[in-house]
N, C-alpha and C positions, 0 to 999 in steps of 0.2 A: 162521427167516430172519434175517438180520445186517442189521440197519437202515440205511442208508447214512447219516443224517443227521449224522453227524461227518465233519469236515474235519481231516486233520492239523494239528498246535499249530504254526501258523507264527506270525510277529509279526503280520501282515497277510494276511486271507485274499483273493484275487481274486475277481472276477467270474466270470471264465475256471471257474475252479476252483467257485463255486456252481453253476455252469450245467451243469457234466460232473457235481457229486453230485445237480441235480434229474432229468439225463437217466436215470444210473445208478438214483434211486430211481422212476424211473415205470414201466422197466422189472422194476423187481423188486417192483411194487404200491404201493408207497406214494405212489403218486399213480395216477390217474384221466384217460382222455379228455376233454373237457368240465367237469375241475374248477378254478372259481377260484385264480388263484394271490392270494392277502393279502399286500401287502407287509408287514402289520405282523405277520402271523404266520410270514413266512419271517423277516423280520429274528430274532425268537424263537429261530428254528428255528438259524441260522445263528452269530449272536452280532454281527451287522456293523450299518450303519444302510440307512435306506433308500435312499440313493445308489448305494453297493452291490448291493442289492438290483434297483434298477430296470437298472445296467449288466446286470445277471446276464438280466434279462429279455429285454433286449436282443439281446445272444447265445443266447437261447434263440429269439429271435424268428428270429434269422437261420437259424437250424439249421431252421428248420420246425416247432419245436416246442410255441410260445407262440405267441399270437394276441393283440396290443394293442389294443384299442378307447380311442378317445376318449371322457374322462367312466364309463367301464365295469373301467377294468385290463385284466388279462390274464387268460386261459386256455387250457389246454392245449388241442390243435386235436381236433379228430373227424373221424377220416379215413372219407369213406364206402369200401365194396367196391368200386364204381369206381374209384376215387381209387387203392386199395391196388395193383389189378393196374396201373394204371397207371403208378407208381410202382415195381413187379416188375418191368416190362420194361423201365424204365429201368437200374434195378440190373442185370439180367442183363449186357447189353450193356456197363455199368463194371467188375462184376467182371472178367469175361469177356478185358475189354482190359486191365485192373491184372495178372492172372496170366499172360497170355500174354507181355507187355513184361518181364516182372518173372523171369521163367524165360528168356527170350531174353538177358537181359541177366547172367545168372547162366551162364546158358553161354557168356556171352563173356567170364566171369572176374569179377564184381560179387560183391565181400562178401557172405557168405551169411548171417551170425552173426545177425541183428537177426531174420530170419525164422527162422532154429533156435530162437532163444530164445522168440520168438512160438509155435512151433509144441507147446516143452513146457511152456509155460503153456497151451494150451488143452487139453493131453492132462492136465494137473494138473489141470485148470477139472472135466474130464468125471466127477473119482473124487471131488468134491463136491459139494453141495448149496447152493453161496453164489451165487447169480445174479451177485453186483457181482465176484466170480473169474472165470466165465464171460465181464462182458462186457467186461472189461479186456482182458481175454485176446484176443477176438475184437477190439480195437481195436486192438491194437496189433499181430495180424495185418494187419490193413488199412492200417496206417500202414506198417509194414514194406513191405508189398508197394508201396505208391506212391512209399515211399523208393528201393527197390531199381527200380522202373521206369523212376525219374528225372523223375515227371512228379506235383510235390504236390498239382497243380490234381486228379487224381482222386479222392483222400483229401478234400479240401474240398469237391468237390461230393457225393460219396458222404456225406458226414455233414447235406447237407443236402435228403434225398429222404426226411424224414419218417418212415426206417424205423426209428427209436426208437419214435414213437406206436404204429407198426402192431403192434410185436411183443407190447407191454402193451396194445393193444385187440382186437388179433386171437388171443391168447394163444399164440403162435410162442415166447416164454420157456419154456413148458412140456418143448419140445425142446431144451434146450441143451443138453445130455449129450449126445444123439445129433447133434447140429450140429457141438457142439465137434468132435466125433473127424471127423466129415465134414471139416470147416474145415483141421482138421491132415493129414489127410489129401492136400487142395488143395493146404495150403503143404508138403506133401515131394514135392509132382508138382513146384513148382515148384522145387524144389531142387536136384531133376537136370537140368533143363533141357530139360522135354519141355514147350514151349510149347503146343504144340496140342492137347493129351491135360490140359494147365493150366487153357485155355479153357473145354475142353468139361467139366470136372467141375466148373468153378464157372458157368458156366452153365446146366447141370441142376441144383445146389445149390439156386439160384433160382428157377430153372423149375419145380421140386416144392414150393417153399414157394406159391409163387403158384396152383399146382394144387390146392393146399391147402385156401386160400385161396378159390378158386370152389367147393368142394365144403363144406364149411362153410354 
């Protein structure tokens, strides 16, 4: 498995950018549900100090993903099985609305390129074995699609419904091969312009992770 804990050589790395390789590394195991985050051992980890380190937390905090205590720091959250489906029916309902806008607005003439490109990155993502190519891939589906919708507020809340913890706690990563190609899938319904037939395959996307998810 391909470590995530390098950051491209920029002069100055962001917060932004620690916060998307702690997410990337939780879901590909190198991190834990309920494990302490150390700021002195991400600074380490990172190369930054700890001001750095605590923005980084920050935004991880905002995403759902970190939980700050007073006097205690931070750790990654623990979603219970309630919590997860609850969270699934959320998602249903946003993908559901991102594909459908997003194919409405593609047949009314919207730039299609940003979702082509998304879609053969996740068909690359599925013929290997690197979880952090999977899950680029699959964001930047979902970014595309919210782009193309016209509406960014779904992309921002969809990144803050905790479904990072769930897939590294409920082990949903184990299916990315078969996701990807589902996912690409999604985004070539959405690129003819068949809204409603867009809908309903990423809302059963979800629908069967969450069924999953109760049978488990």
């Amino acid at each position: 498995m391909q470590s995530t804990s390098a950051i491209s050589n920029s002069t100055k790395t962001s917060a932004a950018e620690i916060a998307r390789t702690v997410i990337e590394a939780l879901e590909a195991g190198e991190f834990a549900p309920g494990q302490r985050m150390v700021e002195a051992d991400l600074c380490l980890r990172f190369g930054v100090g700890r001001q750095i380190i605590r923005e980084a937390l920050q935004h991880l905090n905002a995403y759902g993903v970190v939980a700050i205590e007073p006097n205690r720091g931070a750790h990654i959250i623990h979603v219970t099985r309630h919590e997860a489906v609850m969270t699934l029916e959320l998602t249903e309902l946003l993908f559901g609305l991102v594909s459908r806008s997003a194919a409405r607005r593609i047949a009314a003439g919207c730039d299609p390129t940003r979702l082509s490109d998304a879609i053969g990155q996740l068909v690359a993502s599925s013929e290997t074995d690197d979880p952090v190519h999977y899950m680029r891939a699959r964001r930047h589906l979902f970014a595309a699609l919210s782009h193309i919708a016209g509406n960014p507020e779904l992309n921002r809340i969809m990144e803050q419904v905790r479904v990072h913890v769930m897939r590294a706690q409920f082990g949903f990563a184990a299916f990315r091969s078969g996701h990807a190609l589902e996912l690409a899938e999604i985004g070539r319904t959405v690129l003819v312009g068949k809204s409603e037939e867009a809908e309903d395959l990423s809302r059963a996307y979800v629908r069967r992770i969450r069924e999953f998810l109760q049978q488990i």
